[in-house]
N, C-alpha and C positions, 0 to 999 in steps of 0.2 A: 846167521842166527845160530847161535849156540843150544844144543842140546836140549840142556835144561830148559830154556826159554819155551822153545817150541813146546814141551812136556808142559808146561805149565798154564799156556795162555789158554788153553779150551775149558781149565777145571777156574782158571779167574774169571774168565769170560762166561759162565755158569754163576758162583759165586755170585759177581755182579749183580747177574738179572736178577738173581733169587732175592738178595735182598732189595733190589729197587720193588719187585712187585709185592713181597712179603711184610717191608716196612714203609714204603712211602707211595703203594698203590701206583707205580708207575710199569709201564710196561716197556723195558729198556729193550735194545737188541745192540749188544758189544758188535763193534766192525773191527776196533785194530786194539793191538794190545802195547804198550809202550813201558819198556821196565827203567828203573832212574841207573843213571849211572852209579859204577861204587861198587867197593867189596863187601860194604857192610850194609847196605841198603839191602829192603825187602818191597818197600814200594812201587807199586803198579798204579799208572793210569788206563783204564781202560775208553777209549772212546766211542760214542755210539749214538744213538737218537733215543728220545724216548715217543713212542709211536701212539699218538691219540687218533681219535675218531675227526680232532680240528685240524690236526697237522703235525708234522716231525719237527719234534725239538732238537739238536745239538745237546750232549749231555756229556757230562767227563765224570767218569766215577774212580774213586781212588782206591788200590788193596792193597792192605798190608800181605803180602803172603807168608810173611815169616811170622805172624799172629795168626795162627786158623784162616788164612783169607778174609779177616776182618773188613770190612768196608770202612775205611776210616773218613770218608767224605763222601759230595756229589754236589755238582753243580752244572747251569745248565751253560752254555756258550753262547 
């Protein structure tokens, strides 16, 4: 894992939650953080569950990091 990756994954893996709970009232918890391949890619998949009172969902939420950590998606698995 390279430097930067590691620096980066705890502030997307934040990001993430924030908006899943902030904009889509979900209660996300990121487990691994996956960056795309590429020089010029900024895109992150973060993986994780989204954690109800019924049951844990599988969830994949997308970041642009080179946009302010933008959530540019989310879907569930």
């Amino acid at each position: 894992m390279k430097v930067e990756t590691a620096f980066f994954k705890p502030i997307i893996s934040f990001f993430s939650a924030t908006y899943m709970k902030d904009e889509e009232d979900v209660d996300f918890v990121p487990k691994d953080v996956k960056f795309s391949g590429g020089e010029d890619l900024s895109t992150v998949l973060v993986h994780g569950y989204a954690n109800s009172k019924e049951k844990k969902k599988e969830v994949s939420v997308t970041v642009d990091y080179g946009d302010d950590y933008r959530v540019t998606g989310y879907g569930y698995n």
